[in-house]
N, C-alpha and C positions, 0 to 999 in steps of 0.2 A: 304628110303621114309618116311620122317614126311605126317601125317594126320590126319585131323580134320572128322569125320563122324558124320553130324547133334546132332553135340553140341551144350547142353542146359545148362548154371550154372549162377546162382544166388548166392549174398551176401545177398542176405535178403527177402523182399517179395518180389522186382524190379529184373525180368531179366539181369543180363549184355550181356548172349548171345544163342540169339535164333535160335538152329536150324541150327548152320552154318557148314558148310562143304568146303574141299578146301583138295588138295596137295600140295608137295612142295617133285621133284624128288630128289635125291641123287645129289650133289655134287654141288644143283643150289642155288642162294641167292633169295629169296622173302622180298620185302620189304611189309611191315602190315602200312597202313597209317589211319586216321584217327581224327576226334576232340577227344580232352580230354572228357575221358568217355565211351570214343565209345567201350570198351571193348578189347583195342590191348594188354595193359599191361596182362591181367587177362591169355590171351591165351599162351604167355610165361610162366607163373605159372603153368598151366594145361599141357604142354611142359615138364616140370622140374615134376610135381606130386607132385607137393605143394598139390592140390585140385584134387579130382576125378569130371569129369562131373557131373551134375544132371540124364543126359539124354545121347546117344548117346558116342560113341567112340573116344579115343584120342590112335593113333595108332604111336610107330617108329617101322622101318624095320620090321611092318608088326604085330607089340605084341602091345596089348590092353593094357597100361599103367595103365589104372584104375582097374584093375582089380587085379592087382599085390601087394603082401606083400610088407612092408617098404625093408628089404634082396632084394628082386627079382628090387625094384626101384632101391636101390642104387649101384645096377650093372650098368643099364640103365643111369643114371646119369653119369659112369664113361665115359659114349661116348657125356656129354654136357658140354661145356661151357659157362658161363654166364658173360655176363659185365652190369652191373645196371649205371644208368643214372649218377650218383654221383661216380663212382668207386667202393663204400662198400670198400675202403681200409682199414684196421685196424690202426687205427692212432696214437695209441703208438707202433707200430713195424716200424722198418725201411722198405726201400724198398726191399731191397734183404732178410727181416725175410716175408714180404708178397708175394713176387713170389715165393719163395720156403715153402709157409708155409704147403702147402700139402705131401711133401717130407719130412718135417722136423715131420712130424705127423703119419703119415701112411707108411712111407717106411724103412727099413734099413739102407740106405745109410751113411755113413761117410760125416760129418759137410762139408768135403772139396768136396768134392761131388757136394753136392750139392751145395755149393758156386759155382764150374766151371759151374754147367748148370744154374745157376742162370746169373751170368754172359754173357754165352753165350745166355740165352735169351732173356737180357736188349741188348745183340746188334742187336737179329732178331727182335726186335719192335722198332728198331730206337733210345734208347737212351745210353750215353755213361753211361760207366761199375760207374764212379765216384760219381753216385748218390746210390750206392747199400746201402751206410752208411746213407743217407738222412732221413727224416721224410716223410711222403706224404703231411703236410700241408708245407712242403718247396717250393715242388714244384708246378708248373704250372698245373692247369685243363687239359691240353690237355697231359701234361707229364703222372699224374694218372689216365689218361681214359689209354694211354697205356702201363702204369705198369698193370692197372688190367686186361688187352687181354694178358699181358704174364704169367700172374699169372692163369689164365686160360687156356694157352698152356702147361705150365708146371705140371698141376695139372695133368689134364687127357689124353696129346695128342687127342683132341678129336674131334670127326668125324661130330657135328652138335658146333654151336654156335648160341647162342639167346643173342641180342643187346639191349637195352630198355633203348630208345634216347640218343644213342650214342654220340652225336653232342652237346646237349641242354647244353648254356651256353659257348662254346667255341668259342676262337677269332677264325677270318677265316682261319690264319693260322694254329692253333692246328685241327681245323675241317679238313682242307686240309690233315693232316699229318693222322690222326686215318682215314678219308675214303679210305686215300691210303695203310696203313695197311686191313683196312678189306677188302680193293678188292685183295689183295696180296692172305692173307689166302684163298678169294673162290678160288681164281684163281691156287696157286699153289701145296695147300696142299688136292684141290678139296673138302674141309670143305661145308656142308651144313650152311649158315646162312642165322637166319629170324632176320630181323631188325624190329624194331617197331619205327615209326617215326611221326611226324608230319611235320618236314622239306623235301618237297617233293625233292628242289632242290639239296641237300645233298644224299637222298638214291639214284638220276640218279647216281651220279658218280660211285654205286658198284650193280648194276642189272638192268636187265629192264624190270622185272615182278611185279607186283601189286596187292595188294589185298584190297581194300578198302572197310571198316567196318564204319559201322553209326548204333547206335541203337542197339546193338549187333548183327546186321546181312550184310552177305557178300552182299554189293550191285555190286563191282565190283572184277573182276579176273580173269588175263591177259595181255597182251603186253604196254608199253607207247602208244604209237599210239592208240589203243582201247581206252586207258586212256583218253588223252586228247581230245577223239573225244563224249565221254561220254556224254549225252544225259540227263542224269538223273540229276534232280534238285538239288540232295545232293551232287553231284560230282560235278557239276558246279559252285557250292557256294565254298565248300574246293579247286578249282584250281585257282578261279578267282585271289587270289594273286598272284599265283605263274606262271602266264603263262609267263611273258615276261623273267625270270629266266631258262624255261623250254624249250623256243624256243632258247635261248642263249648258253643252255648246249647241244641242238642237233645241233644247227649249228657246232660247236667246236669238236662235236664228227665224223658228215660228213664231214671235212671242208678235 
């Protein structure tokens, strides 16, 4: 169980978030929507213990985050993975030096080692073994969105993943290919992941729960349907682009 318990945290005198509160059960994907600003990024950092709240609790499987030594975090950490909007690949290491660089840092293992699970998990995120020797500025945006989800598998095996706009800047097809990836993981490895998007029509294809933040506060949270039937002024301004994309992804999905 990740949880938010009437979280309050500020960068300066200005609120980013007041008060909000929300779950997200074991094993389910919640997409975090919102305008730039609205406080979604900051809630992943607070996720990881980058930041302690101001106010209120930031709970996993049930332990107060905030309240915990750097030691007692960096346990908790070993159950997150993180893919940032840009990948954060390291860009003088090749790509088989960045999916195993947690291996190659903190484990025992023999070089050849972990080359094989390197290897073996450039092929469970869909790309061939031939780029392990590559740069990451070689490749393609959508290829280093999914070096850095393996690089991330391979660090921690890990039981929660946090996304933070996963999609932003990719052609259709690399976005096709990473939302198909990240519905794989909720689906097969039963990984908790919270996406933080602004692309509504992107997070349908890998959940279809919602939490919509404005102003750092949760105005909406619950079901597509609830969603798009949403009432409230600030929700009806952030869907009006996206409805005819919205109704096009549920025909395809009842069809």
């Amino acid at each position: 169980m990740l949880e938010f318990r009437d979280v309050t945290f500020s960068y300066g005198a200005e609120p980013v978030l007041r008060g909000i509160s929300f779950q997200i059960p074991d094993g389910e994907a919640r997409v975090i929507l919102g305008q730039s600003g609205s406080g979604k990024s900051t809630i992943l950092k607070l996720f990881l213990g980058l930041y302690p709240p101001f106010s209120g609790s930031v709970l996993i499987d049930g332990e107060d985050i905030g309240k915990m030594n750097e030691r007692e975090l960096r346990e908790v950490r070993k159950k997150i993975g993180m893919v940032f909007q840009d990948g954060a690949l390291f860009d003088s290491m090749t790509v088989g030096e960045n999916v195993g660089f947690y291996l190659i840092e903190h484990s025992d293992l023999e070089i050849d080692e972990i080359e094989k699970r390197v290897r073996e998990m450039l092929g469970y995120v869909g790309l061939e073994e031939s780029i392990i020797d590559k740069l990451p500025d070689e490749l393609s945006g959508g290829m280093q969105r999914r070096v850095a989800i393996g690089r991330a598998l391979l660090a921690t095996d890990p039981k929660i993943m946090l996304y933070d706009e996963p999609t932003t800047g990719l052609d259709p097809e690399s976005t096709s290919k990473a939302l198909a990836l990240m519905k794989t993981l909720a689906e097969r490895k039963k990984i908790s992941s919270v996406i933080v998007t602004h692309q509504i029509v992107d997070a349908l294809e890998i959940a279809d729960d919602f939490i919509f933040i404005d102003d750092g506060q949760v105005v909406f949270d619950g079901k597509l349907d609830g969603f798009r039937d949403c009432a409230d002024p600030r929700v009806l301004e952030f869907l009006n682009p996206f409805r005819r994309g919205i109704a096009e992804l549920q025909r395809k999905k009842f069809a």
